[in-house]
C-alpha positions as CSV (number, residue, x, y, z in Angstrom):
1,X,27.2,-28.1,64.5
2,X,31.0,-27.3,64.0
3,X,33.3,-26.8,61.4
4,X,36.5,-28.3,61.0
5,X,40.0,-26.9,58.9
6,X,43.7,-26.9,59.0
7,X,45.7,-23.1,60.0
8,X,49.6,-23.5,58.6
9,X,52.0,-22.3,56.9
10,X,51.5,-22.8,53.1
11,X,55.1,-24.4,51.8
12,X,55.4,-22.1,49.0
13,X,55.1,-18.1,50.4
14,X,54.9,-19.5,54.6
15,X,52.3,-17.4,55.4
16,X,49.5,-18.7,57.6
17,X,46.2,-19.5,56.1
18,X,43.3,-22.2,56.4
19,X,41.8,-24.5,54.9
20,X,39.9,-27.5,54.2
21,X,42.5,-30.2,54.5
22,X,41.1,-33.3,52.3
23,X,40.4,-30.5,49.4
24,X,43.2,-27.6,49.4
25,X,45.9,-28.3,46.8
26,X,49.4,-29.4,47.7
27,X,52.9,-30.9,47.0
28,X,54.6,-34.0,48.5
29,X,57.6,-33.0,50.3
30,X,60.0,-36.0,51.6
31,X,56.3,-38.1,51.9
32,X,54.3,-35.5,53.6
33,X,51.6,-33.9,51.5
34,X,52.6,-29.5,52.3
35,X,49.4,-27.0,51.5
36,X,49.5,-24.3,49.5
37,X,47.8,-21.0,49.8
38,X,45.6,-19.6,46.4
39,X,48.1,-16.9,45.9
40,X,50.8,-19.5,45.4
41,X,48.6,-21.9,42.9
42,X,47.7,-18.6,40.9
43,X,51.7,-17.9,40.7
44,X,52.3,-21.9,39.7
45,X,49.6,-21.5,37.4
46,X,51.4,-18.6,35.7
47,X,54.3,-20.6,35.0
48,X,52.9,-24.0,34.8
49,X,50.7,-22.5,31.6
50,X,53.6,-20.5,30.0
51,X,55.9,-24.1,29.9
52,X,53.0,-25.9,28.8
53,X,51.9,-27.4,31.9
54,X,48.4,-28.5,33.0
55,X,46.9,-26.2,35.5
56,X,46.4,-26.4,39.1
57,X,42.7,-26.6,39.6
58,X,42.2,-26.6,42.9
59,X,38.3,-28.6,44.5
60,X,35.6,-26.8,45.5
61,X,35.4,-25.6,48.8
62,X,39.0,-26.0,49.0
63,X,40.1,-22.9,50.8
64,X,36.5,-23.3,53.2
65,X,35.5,-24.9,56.0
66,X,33.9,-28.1,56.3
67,X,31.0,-29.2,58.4
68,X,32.2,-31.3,60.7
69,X,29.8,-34.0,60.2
70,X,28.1,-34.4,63.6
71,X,24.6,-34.0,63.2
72,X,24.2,-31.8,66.1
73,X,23.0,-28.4,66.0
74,X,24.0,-25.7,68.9
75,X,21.9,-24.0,71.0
């Protein structure tokens, strides 16, 4: 068994981090979709609520690994 994520830079602060890349929230930037890290949706959150905006809610599981799927299971 394995586990499977994505390790970049989140757009908003550039700071490495990982995550599960079919879950963690993210922006569209010139047609590519850019991650962004927790602390960054908590900050957008701040503002996003204070203008009146819907929340970032990101999926469960979104800043976790996923099982990769196999079946297998590793001695």
């Amino acid at each position: 068994m394995g586990y499977m994520f994505g390790l970049s830079p989140c757009y908003g602060c550039k700071v490495p981090f990982t995550y599960n890349v079919d879950r963690v929230p993210s922006i569209v930037v010139n047609g590519v979709r850019e991650p962004l890290c927790a602390d960054c949706v908590a900050r957008a959150n701040e503002l996003r609520k204070k203008n009146g905006h819907p929340l970032i809610v990101p999926l469960p599981g979104a800043y976790e690994p996923e099982d990769d799927g196999d079946g297998r299971e590793d001695a």
